[in-house]
TIRO-991045 format. One record per residue (C-alpha): residue in three letters; y, x, z; residue number from 0. Coordinates in steps of 0.05 Angstrom, whole numbers, plus 5000, padded with zeros to 4 digits. Layout:
// TIRO-991045
NODE  residu    c2    c1    c3  num
NODE     ALA     Y     X     Z  NUM
...
***
This chain:
// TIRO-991045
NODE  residu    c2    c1    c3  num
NODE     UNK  1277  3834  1676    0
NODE     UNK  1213  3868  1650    1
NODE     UNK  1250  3911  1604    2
NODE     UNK  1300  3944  1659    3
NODE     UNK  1233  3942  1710    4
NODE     UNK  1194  3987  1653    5
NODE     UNK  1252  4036  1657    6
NODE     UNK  1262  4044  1725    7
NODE     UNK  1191  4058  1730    8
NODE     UNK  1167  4133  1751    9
NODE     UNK  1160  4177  1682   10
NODE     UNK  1100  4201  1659   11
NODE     UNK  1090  4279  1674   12
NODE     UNK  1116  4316  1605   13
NODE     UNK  1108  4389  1603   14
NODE     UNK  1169  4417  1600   15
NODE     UNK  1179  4455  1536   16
NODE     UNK  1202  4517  1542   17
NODE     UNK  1139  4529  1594   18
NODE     UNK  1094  4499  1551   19
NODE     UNK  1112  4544  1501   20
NODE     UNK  1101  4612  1541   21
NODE     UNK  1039  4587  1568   22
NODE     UNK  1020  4580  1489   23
NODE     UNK  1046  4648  1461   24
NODE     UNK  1024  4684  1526   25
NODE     UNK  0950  4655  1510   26
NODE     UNK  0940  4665  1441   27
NODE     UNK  0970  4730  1436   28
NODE     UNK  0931  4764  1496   29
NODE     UNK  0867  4732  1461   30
NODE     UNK  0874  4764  1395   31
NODE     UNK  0897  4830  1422   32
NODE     UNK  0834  4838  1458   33
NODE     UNK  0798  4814  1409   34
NODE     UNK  0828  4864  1366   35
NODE     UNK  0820  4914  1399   36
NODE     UNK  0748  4906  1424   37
NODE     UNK  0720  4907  1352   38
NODE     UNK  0765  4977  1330   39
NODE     UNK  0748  5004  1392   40
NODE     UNK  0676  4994  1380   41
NODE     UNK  0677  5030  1305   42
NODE     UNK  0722  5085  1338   43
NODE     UNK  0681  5096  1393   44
NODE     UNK  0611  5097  1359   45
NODE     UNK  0643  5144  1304   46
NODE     UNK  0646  5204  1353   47
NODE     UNK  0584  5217  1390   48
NODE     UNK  0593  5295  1399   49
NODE     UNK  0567  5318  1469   50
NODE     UNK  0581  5310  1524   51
NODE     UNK  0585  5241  1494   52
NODE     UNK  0515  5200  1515   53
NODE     UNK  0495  5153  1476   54
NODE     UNK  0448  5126  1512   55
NODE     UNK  0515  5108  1554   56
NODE     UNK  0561  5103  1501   57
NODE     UNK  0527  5042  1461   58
NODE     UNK  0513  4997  1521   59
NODE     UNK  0582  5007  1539   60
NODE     UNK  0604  4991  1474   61
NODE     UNK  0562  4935  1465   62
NODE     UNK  0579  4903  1529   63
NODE     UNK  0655  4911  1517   64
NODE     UNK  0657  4883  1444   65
NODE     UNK  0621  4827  1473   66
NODE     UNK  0670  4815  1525   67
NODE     UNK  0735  4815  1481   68
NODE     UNK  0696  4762  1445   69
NODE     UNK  0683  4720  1506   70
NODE     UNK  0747  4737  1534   71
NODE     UNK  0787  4716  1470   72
NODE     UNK  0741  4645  1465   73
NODE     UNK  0751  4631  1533   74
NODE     UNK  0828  4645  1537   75
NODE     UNK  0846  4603  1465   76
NODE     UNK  0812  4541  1489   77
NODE     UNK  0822  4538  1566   78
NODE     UNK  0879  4594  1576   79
NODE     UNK  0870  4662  1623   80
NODE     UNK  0847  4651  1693   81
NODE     UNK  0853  4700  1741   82
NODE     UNK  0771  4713  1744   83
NODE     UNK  0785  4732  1661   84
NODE     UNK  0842  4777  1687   85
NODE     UNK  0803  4804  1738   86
NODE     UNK  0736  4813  1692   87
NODE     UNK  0781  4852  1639   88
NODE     UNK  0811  4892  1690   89
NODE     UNK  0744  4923  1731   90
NODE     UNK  0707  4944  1656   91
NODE     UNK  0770  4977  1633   92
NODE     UNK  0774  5009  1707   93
NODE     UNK  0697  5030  1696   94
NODE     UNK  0723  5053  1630   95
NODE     UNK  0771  5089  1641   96
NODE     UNK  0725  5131  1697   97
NODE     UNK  0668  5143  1648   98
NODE     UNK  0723  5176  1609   99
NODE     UNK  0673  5239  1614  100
NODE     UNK  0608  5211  1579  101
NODE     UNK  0643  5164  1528  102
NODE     UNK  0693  5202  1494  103
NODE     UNK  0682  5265  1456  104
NODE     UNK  0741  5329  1478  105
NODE     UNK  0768  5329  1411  106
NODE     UNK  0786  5258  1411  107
NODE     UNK  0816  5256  1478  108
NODE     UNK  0878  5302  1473  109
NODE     UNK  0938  5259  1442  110
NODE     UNK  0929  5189  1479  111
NODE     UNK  0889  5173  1416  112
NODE     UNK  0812  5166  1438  113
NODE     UNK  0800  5088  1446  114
NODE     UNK  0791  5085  1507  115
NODE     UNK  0862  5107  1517  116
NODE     UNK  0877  5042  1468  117
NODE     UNK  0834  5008  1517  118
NODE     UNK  0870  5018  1573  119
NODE     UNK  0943  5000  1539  120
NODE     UNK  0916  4928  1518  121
NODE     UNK  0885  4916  1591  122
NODE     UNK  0962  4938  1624  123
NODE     UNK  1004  4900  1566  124
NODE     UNK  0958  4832  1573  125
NODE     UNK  0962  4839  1647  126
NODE     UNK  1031  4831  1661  127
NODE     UNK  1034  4778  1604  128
NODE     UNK  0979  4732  1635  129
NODE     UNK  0980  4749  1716  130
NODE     UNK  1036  4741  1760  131
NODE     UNK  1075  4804  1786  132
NODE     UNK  1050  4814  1853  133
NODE     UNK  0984  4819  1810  134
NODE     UNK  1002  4847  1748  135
NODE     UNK  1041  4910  1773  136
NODE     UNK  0984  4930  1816  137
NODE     UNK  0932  4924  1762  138
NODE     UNK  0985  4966  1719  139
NODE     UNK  0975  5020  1771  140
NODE     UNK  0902  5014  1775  141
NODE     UNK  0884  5028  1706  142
NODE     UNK  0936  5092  1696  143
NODE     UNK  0908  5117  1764  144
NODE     UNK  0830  5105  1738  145
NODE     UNK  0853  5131  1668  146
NODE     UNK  0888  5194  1696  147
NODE     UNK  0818  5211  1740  148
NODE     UNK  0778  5194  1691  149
NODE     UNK  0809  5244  1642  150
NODE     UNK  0824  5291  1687  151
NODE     UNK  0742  5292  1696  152
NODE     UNK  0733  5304  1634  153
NODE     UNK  0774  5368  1641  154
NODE     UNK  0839  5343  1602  155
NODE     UNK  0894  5347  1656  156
NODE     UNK  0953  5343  1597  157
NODE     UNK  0918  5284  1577  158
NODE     UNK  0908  5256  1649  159
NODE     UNK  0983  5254  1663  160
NODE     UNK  1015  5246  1584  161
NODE     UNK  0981  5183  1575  162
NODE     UNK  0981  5161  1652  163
NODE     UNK  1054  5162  1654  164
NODE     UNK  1047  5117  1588  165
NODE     UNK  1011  5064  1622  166
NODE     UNK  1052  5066  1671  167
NODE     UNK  1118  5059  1629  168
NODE     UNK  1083  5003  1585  169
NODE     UNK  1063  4967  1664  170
NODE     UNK  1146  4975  1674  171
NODE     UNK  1167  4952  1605  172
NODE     UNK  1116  4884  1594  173
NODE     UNK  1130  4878  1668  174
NODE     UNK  1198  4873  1661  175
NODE     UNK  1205  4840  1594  176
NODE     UNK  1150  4780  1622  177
NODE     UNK  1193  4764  1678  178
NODE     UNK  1257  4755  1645  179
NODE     UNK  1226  4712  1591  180
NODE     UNK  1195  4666  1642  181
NODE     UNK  1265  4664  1681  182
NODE     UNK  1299  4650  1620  183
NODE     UNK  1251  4594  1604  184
NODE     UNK  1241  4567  1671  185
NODE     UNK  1319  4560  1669  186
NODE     UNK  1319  4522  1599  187
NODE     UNK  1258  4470  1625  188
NODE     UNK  1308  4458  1685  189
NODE     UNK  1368  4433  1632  190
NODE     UNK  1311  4396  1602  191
NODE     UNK  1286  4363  1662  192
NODE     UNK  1363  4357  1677  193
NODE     UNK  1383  4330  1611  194
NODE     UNK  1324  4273  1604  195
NODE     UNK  1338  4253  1676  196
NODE     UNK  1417  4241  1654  197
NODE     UNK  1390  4208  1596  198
NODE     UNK  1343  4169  1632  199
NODE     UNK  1394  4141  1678  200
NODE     UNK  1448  4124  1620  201
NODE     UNK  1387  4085  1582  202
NODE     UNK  1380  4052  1645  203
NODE     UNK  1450  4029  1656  204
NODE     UNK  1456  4008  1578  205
NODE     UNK  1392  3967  1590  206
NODE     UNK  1429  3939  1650  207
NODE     UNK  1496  3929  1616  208
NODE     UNK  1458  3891  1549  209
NODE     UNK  1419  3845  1600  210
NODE     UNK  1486  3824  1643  211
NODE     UNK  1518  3812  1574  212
NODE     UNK  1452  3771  1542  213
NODE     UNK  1456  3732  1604  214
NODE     UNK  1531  3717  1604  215
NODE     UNK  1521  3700  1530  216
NODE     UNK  1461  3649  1548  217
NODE     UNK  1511  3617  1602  218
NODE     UNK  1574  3618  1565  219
NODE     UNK  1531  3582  1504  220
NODE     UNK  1489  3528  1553  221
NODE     UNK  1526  3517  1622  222
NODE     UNK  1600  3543  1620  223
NODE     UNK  1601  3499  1546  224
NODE     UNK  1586  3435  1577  225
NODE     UNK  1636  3448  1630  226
NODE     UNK  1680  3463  1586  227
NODE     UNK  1677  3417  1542  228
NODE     UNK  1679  3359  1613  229
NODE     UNK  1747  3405  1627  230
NODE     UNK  1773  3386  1555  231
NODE     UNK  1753  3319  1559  232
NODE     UNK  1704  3320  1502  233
NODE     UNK  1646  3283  1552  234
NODE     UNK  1676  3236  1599  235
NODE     UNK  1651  3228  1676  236
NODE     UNK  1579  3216  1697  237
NODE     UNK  1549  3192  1632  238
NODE     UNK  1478  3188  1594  239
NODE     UNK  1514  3240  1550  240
NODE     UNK  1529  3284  1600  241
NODE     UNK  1456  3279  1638  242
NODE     UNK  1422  3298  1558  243
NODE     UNK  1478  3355  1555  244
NODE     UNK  1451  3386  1622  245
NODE     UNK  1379  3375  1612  246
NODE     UNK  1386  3406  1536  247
NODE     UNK  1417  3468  1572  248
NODE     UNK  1359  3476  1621  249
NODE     UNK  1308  3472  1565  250
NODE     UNK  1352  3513  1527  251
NODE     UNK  1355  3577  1581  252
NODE     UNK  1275  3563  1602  253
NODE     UNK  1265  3572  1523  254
NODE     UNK  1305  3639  1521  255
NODE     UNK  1273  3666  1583  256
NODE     UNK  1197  3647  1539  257
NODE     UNK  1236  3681  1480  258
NODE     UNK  1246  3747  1514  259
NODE     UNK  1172  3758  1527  260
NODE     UNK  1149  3752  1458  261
NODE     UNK  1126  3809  1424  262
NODE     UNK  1166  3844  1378  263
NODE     UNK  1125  3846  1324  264
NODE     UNK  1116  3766  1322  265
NODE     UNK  1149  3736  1263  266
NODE     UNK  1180  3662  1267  267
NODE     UNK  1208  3614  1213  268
NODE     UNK  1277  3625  1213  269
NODE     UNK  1291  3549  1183  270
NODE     UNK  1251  3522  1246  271
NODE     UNK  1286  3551  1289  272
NODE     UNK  1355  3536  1273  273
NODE     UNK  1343  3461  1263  274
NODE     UNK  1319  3462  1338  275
NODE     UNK  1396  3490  1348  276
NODE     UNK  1409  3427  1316  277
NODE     UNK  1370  3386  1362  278
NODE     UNK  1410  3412  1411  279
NODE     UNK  1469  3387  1394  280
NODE     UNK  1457  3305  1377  281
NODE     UNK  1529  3293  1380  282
NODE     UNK  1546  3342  1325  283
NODE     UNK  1540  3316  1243  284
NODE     UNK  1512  3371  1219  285
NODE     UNK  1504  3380  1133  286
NODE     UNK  1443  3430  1136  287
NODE     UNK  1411  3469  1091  288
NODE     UNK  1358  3516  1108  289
NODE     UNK  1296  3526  1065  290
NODE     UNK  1233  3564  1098  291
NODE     UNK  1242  3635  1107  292
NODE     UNK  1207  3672  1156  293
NODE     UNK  1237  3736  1200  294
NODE     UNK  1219  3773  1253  295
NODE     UNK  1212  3730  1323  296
NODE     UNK  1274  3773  1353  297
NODE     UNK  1317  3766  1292  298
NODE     UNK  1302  3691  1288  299
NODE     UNK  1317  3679  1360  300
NODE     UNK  1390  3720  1360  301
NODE     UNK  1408  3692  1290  302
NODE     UNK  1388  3617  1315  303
NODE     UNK  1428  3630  1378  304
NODE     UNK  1493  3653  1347  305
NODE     UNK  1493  3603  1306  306
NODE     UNK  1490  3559  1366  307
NODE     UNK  1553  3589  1391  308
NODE     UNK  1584  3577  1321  309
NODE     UNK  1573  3497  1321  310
NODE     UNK  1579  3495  1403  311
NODE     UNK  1657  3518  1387  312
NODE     UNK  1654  3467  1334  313
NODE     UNK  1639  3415  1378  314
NODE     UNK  1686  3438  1429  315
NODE     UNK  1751  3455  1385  316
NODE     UNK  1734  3404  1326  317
NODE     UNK  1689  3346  1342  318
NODE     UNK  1689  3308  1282  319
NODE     UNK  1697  3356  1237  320
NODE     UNK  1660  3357  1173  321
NODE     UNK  1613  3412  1185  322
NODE     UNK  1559  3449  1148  323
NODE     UNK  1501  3494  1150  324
NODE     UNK  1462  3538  1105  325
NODE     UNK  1408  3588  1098  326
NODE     UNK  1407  3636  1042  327
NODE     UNK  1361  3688  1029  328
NODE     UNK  1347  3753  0979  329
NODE     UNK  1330  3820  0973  330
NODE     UNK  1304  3830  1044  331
NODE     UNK  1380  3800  1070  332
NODE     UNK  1387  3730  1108  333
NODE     UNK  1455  3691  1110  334
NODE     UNK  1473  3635  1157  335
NODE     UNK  1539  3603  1144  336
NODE     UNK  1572  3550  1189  337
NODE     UNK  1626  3524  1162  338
NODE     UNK  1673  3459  1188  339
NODE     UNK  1745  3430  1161  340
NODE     UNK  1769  3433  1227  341
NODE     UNK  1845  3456  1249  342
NODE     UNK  1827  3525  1246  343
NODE     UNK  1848  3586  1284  344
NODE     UNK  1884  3660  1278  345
NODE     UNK  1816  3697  1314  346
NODE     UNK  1870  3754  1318  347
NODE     UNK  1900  3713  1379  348
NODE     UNK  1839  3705  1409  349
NODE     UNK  1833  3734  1478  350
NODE     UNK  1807  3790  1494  351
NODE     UNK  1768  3759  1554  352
NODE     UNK  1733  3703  1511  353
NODE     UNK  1664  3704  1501  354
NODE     UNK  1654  3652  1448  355
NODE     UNK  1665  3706  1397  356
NODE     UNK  1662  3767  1415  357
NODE     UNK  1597  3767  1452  358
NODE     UNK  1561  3697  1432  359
NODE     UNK  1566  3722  1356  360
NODE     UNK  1592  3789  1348  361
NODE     UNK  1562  3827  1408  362
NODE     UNK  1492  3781  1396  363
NODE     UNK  1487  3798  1319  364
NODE     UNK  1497  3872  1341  365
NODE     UNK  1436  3874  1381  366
NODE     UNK  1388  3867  1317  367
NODE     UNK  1428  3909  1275  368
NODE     UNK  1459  3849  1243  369
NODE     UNK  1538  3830  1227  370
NODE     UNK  1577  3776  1232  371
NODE     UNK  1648  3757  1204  372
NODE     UNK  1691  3706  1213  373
NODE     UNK  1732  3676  1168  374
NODE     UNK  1794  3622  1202  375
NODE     UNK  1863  3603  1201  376
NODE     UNK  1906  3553  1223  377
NODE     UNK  1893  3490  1181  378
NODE     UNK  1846  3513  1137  379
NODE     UNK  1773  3507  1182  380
NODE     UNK  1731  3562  1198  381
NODE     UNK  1675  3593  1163  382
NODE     UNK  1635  3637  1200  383
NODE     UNK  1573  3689  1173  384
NODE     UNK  1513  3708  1196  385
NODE     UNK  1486  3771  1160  386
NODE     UNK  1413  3803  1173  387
NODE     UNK  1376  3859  1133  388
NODE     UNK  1313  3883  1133  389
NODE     UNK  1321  3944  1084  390
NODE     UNK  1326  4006  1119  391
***
């Protein structure tokens, strides 16, 4: 069965969501914090120039590390942090943060307010977001230690350890923060993975359950019928009758088979295919009526078909009686009716085990989203409905 083979088939790779989405925040928001940061830095640190500032120093530096945020924030919205990016904004804030000397003027430094300082916060906070933590911690370290010797050059010990122990405590905090995020989420992508597999193997054994009923419904309506009907005694012994009866329900379950592999978009005529119903069924006087409407190939194959079951039990539990069918149509809705003057039946006795109704008409019309009631009792025939919409 294509249909079941399709499901059992491997799944295409999906990115689990939760991942997906920390791999998304984790990129954008590095990107435009250095970004950020990069072009205030650069107005900040080209606003104070006062020796021992050089600026012969103190523009190329700039210059190169605006340029950078801007590279580094292109690179990492379109194709994510590597670790080379990671690695590249860690060794200029690390040159940085030891040129603390020549690129930021004494009255600036004091108060973990010169930009530098800013600097090297970004660089620790984007670290741990971006790098794993047998990476991230270590870079942490790095910067605070070339930010505390850096400023401690530059003659600012208070400075050197105030906003060291800063870095250190933001290295800690994203640190800390990163890792349970990406526990939690790693934890919610397994129940995902979990979930679609569980739902992935119930779709499968529905798929299995509707083919083993379509194909008990195809051999209740086709083989078990004609030997049920020899049981009954409604065709006699070895007979011509008997030969067309078994060579209708071949053609009949070869045509079913074709059925099943057209596409579901095809449309057929829903007139057409009921009178080849009738065809099947020579020995049956059948009053039809069906003008042309057309309906989806699917819709016209399941309506046809229950209707078969309808005038098969005809056949079987009335031959001879007066029996009719009709096509109506409106508004988008399709109606078959059989109806015959036969004896009749309570369908409240019916057993629970019998297919005839049940699955050949109730369980078939269900599959298209269709409805079928039936309408009997004893002595007064049986009408039975066929109901099909296509408004939503």
């Amino acid at each position: 069965m294509p249909a079941l083979a399709t499901l059992t088939a491997s799944p295409a790779t999906v990115e689990p969501p939760a991942g997906g989405a920390f791999s998304f925040i984790f990129t954008r928001l590095p990107a435009l914090l250095r970004l950020s940061c990069g072009l205030v830095c650069a107005v900040v640190a080209l606003a104070v120039r006062t020796p021992p500032v050089r600026t012969e120093l103190l523009v190329p530096a700039v210059v190169v590390l605006t340029a950078w945020s801007i590279w580094y924030a292109i690179r990492a919205w379109h194709h994510g942090i590597s670790a080379p990016l990671v690695t590249g904004d860690l060794a200029l804030t690390v040159a940085a943060c030891l040129a603390i000397p020549v690129l930021v003027a004494p009255e600036v430094l004091p108060g973990e307010a010169s930009w530098i300082a800013v600097l090297a916060s970004t660089t620790v906070i984007n670290a741990q977001a971006t790098a794993p933590v047998r990476w991230s911690v270590p870079a942490g370290l790095l910067v605070a230690a070339a930010y505390a010797t850096g400023a401690h050059a530059a003659g600012n010990t208070v400075e050197a350890s105030a906003h060291a122990a800063t870095l250190l405590a933001q290295t800690a905090c994203t640190a800390m923060l990163t890792a349970v995020m990406r526990r939690r989420m790693a934890r919610a992508d397994a129940d995902f993975v979990a979930n679609q597999r569980a739902s992935r193997a119930a779709l499968v054994a529905r798929t299995a359950r509707e083919a083993e009923r379509q194909q008990n419904r195809d051999l209740h309506d086709t083989v078990l019928a004609t030997l049920t009907m020899v049981g009954q005694g409604v065709i006699g012994g070895p007979s011509a009758a008997l030969r067309e009866r078994c060579d209708a329900d071949l053609r009949t379950l070869v045509t079913l088979a074709e059925a099943r592999s057209v596409p579901a978009d095809a449309t057929r005529r829903l007139d057409e295919r009921l009178r080849e119903v009738l065809a099947r069924l020579p020995g049956l006087p059948v009053n039809a009526d069906l003008p042309p409407y057309t309906v989806p190939a699917p819709v016209a194959e399941v309506i046809a078909e229950s209707a078969h079951a309808a005038l098969s039990n005809v056949a079987r539990h009335a031959p001879g009686a007066a029996t009719t069918l009709r096509l109506r149509t409106g508004g988008g809705t399709v109606l078959v009716e059989v109806r015959d003057e036969g004896p009749g039946f309570d369908p409240a006795t019916v057993p629970a085990h019998r297919y005839g109704l049940r699955e050949s008409i109730l369980g078939r019309m269900a599959t298209i989203g269709g409805r079928a009631e039936v309408d009997s009792a004893p002595g007064a025939g049986t009408r039975i409905r066929l109901e099909w919409s296509d408004v939503g």
